[in-house]
N, C-alpha and C positions, 0 to 999 in steps of 0.2 A: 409426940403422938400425932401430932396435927402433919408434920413435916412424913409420917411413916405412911399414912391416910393419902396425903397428896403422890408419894410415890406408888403407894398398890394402885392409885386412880390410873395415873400412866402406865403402868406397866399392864394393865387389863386393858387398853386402848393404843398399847403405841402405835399401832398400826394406821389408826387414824390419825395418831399427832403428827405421823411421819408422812402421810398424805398432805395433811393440811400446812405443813412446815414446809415441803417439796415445793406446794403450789405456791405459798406465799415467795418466797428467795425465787423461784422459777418468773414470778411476776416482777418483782425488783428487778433480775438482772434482764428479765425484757425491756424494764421502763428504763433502765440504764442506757442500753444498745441501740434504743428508740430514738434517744437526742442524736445518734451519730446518724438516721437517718433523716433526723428532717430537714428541709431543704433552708438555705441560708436565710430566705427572706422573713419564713418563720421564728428564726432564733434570732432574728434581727429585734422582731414584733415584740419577743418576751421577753428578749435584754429591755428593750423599752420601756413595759411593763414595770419588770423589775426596781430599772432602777427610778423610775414616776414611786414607785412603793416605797423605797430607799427614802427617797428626799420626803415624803410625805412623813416617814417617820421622825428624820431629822425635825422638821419644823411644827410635828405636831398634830399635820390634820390625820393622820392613821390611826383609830380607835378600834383596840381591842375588840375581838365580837363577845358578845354577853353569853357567860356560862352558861346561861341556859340553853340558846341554840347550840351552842358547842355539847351538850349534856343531850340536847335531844337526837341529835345527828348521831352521836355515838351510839344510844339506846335503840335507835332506829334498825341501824347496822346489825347490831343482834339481834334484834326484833328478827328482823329478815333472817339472819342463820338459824336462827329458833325454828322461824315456820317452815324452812328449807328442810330440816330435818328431819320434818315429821312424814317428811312423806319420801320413798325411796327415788326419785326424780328428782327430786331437790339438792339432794347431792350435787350435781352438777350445777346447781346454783350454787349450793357454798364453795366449789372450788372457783367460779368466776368470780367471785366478792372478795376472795383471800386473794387471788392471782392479781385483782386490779388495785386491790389494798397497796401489794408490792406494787404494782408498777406504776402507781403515785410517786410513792416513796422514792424507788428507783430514779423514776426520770426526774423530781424537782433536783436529786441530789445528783445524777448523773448533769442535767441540766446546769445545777450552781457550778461545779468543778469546771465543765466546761467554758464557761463564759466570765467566769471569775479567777478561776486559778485557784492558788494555796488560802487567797482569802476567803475561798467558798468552803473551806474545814469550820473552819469556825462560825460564818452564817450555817451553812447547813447542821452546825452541832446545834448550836441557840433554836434554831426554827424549827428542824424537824424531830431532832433528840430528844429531850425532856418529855415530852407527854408521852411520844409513840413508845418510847422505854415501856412503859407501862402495859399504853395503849396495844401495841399490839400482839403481846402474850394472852392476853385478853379476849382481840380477837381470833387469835389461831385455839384458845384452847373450847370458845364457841363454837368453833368451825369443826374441830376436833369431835367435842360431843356431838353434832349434827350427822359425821359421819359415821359414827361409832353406833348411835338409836337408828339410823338409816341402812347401817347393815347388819344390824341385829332385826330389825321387823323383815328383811331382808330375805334372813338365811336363816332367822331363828334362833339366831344366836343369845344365848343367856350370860351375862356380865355374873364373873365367877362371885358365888358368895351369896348371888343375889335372889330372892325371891318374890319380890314383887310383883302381881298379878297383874300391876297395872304400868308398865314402864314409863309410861307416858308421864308421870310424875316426877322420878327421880330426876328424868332429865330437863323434865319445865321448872325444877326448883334449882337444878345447876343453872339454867340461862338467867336466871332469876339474880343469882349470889354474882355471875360474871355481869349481870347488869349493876348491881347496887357497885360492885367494886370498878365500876366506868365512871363512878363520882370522880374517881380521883385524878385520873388523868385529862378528865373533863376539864378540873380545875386547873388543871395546870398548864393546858393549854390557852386557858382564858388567863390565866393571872399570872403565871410563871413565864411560860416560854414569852410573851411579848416583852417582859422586861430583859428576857436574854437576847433578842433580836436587838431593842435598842442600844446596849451594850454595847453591841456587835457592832452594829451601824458605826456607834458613834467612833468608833478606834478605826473607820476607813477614812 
């Protein structure tokens, strides 16, 4: 029932998911493309970085950051696609928030391959894998509802089935359920993924 629910949700919306999926992948393989452009002295600076992060792991001093900031940073994120939604301009804020989401993603992982080789499969599966699994079906399917209430108040559009006088509910209690369900990737990027990073570490 729950799984039939979640599919009429998408199919009354693809068109936003398929926006918001476009922009996101459209932002990854910019952040990808991005490392080939930057200039050597920079990729010199963040190999350096890197691997100052590396060795601090090794010995110790690199301490997990506290679920909580991790927990608030994510809620935030939604917070903002929430209030981006409400209003038909906003739109264009949630696609720059999904586009730069990817192009995080993109350039640390386009970044690791680069400057690491085959070893950077497995840092980049440990550091960015684990939570974003989660984490970012999460955010596309916030970004998703934001543009779907944004062009429904729009065009007038009435989400089939539905009669709601007040739309502005159905969708402040979806950002609501896609917040409480940020616990979980919250956690796991505070408690999970550092122990796969160290892992990782330790086998270079």
């Amino acid at each position: 029932m729950t799984q039939k629910r979640v599919m009429d949700h998408v199919r009354g919306r693809w068109l936003s998911y398929l926006i918001a999926i476009v922009t996101f992948v459209t932002g990854t393989i910019a952040g990808a493309v991005a490392v080939k452009a930057m200039p050597l002295e920079q990729q010199q600076d963040l190999m350096g970085y890197l691997n100052k992060y590396i060795d601090g792991i090794l010995v110790g001093n690199v301490q997990p950051a506290a679920w909580q900031s991790v927990l608030s940073a994510n809620l935030q994120l939604v917070g903002l696609l929430w209030i981006c939604g409400l209003a038909v301009v906003g739109v264009v804020g949630i696609l720059v928030v999904l586009f730069l989401r990817g192009f995080i993603i993109g350039f640390s992982v386009g970044f690791l391959v680069t400057e690491m080789g085959t070893r950077a499969i497995l840092f980049a599966a440990a550091s960015v894998l684990p939570h974003n699994l989660l984490a970012v079906p999460l955010l596309i399917a916030s970004g998703a509802l934001g543009i779907a209430f944004s062009l429904r108040m729009a065009f007038g559009q009435k989400t089939r089935g539905s009669r709601d006088p007040h739309p502005v509910v159905p969708y402040s209690l979806s950002a609501l359920v896609v917040a409480c369900l940020m616990f979980v990737p919250s956690l796991l990027e505070a408690f999970v993924t550092p122990v796969f990073i160290k892992a990782v570490v330790n086998l270079f």
